[in-house]
N, C-alpha and C positions, 0 to 999 in steps of 0.2 A: 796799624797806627791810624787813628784817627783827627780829621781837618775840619777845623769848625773856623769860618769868616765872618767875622764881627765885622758891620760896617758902621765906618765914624761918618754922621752927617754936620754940616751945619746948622745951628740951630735957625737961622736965617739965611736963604742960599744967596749967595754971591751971583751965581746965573739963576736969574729966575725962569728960563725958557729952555726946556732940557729936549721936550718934544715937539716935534714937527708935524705929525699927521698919526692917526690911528686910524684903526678899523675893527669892530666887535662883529661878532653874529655868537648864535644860539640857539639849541636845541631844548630835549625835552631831557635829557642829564649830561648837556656838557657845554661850555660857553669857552669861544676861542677871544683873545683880545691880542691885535695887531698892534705894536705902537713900533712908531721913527722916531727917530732922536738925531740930534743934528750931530753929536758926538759918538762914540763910542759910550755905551753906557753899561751897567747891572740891574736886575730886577730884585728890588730888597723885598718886594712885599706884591703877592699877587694873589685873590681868590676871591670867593662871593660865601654870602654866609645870607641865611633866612634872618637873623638878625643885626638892628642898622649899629653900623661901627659905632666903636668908643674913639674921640679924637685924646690924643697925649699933650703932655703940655707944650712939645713943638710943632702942634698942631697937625701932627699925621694921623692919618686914623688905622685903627687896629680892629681887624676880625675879631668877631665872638662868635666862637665854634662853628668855624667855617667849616663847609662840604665840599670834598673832592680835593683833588692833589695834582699837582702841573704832570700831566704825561710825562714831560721830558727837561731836566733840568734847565734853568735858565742860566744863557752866557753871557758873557761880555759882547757886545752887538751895537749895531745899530737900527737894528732890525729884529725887535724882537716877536715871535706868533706862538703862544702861549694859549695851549689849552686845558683845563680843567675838569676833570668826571672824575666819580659818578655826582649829579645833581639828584634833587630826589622831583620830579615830574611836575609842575603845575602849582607850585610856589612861587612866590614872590623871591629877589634875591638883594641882596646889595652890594656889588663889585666893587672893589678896590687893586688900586696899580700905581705900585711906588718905583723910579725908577732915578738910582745915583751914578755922577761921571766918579772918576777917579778924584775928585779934588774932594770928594765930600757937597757938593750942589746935590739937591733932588727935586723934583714934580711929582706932585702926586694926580690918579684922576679917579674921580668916582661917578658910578651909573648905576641902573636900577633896571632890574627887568624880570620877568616871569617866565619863568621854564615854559616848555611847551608842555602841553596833557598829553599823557598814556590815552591810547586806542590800544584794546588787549581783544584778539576773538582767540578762541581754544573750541577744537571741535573733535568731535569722537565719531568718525563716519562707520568702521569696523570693526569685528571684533574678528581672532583667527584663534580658531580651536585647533592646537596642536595636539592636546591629547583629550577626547572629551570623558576622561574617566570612569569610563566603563567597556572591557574589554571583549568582552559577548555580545553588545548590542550597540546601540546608540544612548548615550547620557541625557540626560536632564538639571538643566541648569538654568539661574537665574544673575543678574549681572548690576553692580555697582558704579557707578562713575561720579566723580568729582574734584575740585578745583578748588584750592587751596591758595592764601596769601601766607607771608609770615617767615620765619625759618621751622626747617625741617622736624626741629622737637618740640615744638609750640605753634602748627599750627592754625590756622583761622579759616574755616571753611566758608565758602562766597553765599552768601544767603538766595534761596531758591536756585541753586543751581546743582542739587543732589539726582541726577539722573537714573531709573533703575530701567534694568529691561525682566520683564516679569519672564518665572520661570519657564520655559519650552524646553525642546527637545533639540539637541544640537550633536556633529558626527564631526569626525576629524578624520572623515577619507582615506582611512587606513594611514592615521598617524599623518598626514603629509600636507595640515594647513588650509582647513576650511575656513573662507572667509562669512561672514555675518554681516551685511549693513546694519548699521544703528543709526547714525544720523543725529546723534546728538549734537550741542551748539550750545556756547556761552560767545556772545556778541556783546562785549562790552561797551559802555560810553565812553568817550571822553574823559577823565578824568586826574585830579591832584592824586598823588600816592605818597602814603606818608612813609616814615622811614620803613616802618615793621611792614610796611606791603609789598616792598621793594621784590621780594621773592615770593615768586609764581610755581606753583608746583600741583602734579594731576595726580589721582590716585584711580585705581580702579583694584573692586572685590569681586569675587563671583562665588557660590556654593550650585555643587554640582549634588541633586539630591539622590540618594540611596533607600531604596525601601528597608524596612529592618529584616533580618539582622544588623545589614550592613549601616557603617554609619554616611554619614554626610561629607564628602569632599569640598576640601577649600583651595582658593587662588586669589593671589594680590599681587599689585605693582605699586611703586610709589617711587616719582618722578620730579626734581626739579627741571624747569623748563631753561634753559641755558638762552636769557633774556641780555645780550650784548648793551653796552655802555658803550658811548661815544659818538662823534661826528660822524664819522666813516663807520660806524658796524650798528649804531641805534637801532633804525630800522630793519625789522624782518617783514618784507613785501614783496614777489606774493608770497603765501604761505609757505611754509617748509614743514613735512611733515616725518614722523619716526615713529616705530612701534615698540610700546612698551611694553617689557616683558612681565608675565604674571605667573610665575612657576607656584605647585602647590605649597600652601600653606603647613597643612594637614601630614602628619607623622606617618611613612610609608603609603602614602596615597601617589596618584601621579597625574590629576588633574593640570590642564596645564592650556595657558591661551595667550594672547598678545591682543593689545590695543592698537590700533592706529590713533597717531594725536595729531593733526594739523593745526597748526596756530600761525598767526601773524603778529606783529605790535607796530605800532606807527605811531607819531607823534605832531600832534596840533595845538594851535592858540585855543 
């Protein structure tokens, strides 16, 4: 069974002075707002939207398509600390916080403030040949890397940042995980992200080459980077890094290698 709370307000509050003291802060996809109230109160209305409210005709203003949703339901309080994610990085916002006692009184309070910007680096320092696809000699192969925004079925490759390692000669130590420096790096700036960039994800291809008869071996990975929302988890600093797996591609082949990916993200004005 389901409970839905319709709040009845005044159309003119009888207390016009509902809060006592606030306190805001703000990140790069999530804005906390403190409010005191001198009574016991509720939160009718709380969130930030990239476009400025519509006021109604008892003069409260109303989100339009507001981002992000309260972590944690609001209660009856006098004290309420209400946070909001995900934001989308480096936009401008327009907050709003309605807040009614039991009698039908409410305050409303509105502010304005700009996410903080994405700092994104993704690095590709190794590569680990688990099997180098040739079981008489040492293989030869040549190596893919790149960096994608977007969601997984659509998407959006980061301009100049397609990495290759031209083909050599590479050995997997009897099966048992030879490592390869690469040393590649995308250092990114500063920047706004819009919604569709919000997801960060790596790929890496390799083709392991075959003189004929024999044909050509293939390996791939493909990785979204698990990029945390919020006050307390935003920040990945320093880097964390994990290897992503790239089993063959190619039908009864056994090609097979791992990437190392270190990446950080941080957030600034």
């Amino acid at each position: 069974m389901e409970t839905l709370t319709v709040y009845c307000l005044f159309r003119k509050p009888r207390a016009t002075r509902l809060i006592s003291d606030q306190n805001r802060r703000f990140g790069g996809t999530w804005f906390v707002h403190q409010v005191i109230t001198y009574m016991p109160t509720e939160i009718v209305l709380i969130g930030a939207s990239r476009e400025k409210p519509l006021v109604d005709h008892a003069g409260i203003p109303q989100l339009v398509s507001r981002d992000g949703m309260p972590t944690a339901p609001p209660a009856l309080s006098t004290n309420h600390e209400v946070e909001i994610n995900p934001l989308f990085p480096g936009h401008h916002y327009f907050a709003v916080v309605v807040v009614t006692d039991r009698l039908g009184n409410w305050e409303v309070i509105q502010w304005e403030f700009t996410a903080k910007r994405r700092k994104l680096t993704v690095e590709f320092p190794t590569i680990h040949i688990f099997n180098d696809g040739d079981p008489s000699s040492y293989g030869e192969a040549g190596f893919w890397f790149r960096i994608f925004t977007g969601p997984v079925n659509s998407p959006i490759l980061l301009p100049d940042h397609d990495f290759h390692v031209p083909t050599q000669d590479i050995d997997d130590w009897g099966e048992t995980d030879r490592p390869y420096p690469v040393d590649f790096a995308f250092l990114g700036e500063p920047k706004s992200v819009k919604p569709e960039e919000m997801i960060v994800s790596v790929s890496s291809w390799g083709v392991e080459e075959d003189p004929w008869p024999d044909s050509n071996e293939g390996a791939g990975g493909f990785t979204e980077l698990p990029l945390p929302t919020g006050e307390s988890s935003e920040t990945v600093s320093p880097p964390t890094t994990f290897t992503m797996n790239c089993p063959t591609t190619t039908t009864d082949d056994d090609f097979h290698y791992g990437v190392d990916v270190r990446w950080s993200v941080t957030y600034v004005k």
